[in-house]
N, C-alpha and C positions, 0 to 999 in steps of 0.2 A: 596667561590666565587673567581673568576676569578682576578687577579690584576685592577686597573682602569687605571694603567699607560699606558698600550698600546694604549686603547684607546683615552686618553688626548692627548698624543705624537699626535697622528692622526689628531687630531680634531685640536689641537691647532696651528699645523703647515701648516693644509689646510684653518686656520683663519689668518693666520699673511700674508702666500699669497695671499687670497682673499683681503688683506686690500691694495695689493701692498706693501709689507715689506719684509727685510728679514729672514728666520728662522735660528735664531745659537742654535745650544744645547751645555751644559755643560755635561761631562762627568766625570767620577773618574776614573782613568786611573789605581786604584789600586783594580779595580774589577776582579775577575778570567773572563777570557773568551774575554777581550775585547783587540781589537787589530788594534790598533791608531799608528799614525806615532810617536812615541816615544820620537824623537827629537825635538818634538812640546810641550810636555807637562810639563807644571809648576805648581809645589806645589800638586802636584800628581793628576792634572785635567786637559783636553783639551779643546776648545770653538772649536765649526767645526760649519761653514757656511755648511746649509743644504738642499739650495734652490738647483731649478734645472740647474739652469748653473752655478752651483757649483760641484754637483755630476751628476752621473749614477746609473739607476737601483735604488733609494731608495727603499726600502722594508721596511716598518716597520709592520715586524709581532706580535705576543702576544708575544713573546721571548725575540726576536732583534729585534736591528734595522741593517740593513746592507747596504752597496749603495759601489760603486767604485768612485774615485777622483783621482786627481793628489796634490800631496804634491810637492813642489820644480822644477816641472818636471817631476816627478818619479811617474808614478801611482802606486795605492794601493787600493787593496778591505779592505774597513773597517767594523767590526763587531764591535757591542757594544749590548752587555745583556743588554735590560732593565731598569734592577736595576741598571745599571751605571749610565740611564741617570739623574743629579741631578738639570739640569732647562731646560728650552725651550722657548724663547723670540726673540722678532722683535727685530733686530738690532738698527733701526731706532729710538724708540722711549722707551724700554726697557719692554714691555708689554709681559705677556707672565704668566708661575709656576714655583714655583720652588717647587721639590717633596722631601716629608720624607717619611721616611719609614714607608711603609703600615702594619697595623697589619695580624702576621700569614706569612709577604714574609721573606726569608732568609737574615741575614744580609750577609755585602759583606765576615766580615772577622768571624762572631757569638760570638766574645768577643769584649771588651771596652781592652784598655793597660794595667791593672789590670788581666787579664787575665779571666773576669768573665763576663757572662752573662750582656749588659748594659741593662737598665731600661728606659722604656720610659718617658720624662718630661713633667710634667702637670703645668698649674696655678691653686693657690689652689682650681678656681669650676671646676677643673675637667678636664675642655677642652685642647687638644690638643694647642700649639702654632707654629705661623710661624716666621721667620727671614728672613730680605731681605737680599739677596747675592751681593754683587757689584761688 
């Protein structure tokens, strides 16, 4: 199957400005492919304000996401794979997902700092768990 992240990205961002909100995404800036204003990014992650009088052109395809902005003055076309994007929430009131990693997508780097294959973590019935990001 198809990833379900492009489509959330979507959905979720045409729900936060239906609501009158603004949409920020989180990003990992140490994902291949993705190419953010660099001098912005802390702890190897970005937040971009994603509304539209913020950027140009958003496109979010099944891929990327891409749109053009101004950083400092300095415009810049921004790309981000995807699989970078690691939440997606209203400014205003912090509503929104935050994404793990889908079973079957690539990881960013395909090892854990051990240099092995990591393992997905379970509660012992089984299911999947979330963490909130702040």
């Amino acid at each position: 199957m198809n990833s379900s992240r492009p489509y959330l990205v979507r959905a979720l961002n045409e729900w936060i400005l239906d609501n009158d909100c603004t949409p920020y995404i989180v990003v990992d800036a140490g994902v291949q492919g993705v190419q953010v204003p660099t001098e912005h990014v802390a702890n190897g992650q970005i937040v971009l304000n994603i509304s539209p009088g913020a950027v140009r052109g958003l496109v979010v395809g099944n891929g990327a996401l891409e749109f053009s902005a101004r950083f400092g003055g300095v415009p810049m076309q921004v790309f981000i794979p995807l699989q970078a994007v690691v939440a997606i929430y209203a400014k205003e009131n912090g509503e929104g997902m935050v994404f793990g990693s889908e079973p079957g997508s690539p990881d960013p780097d395909g090892t854990d700092d051990h240099g092995t294959p990591p393992q997905q973590e379970e509660r012992p019935n089984g299911k999947p768990t979330l963490k909130v990001v702040k």
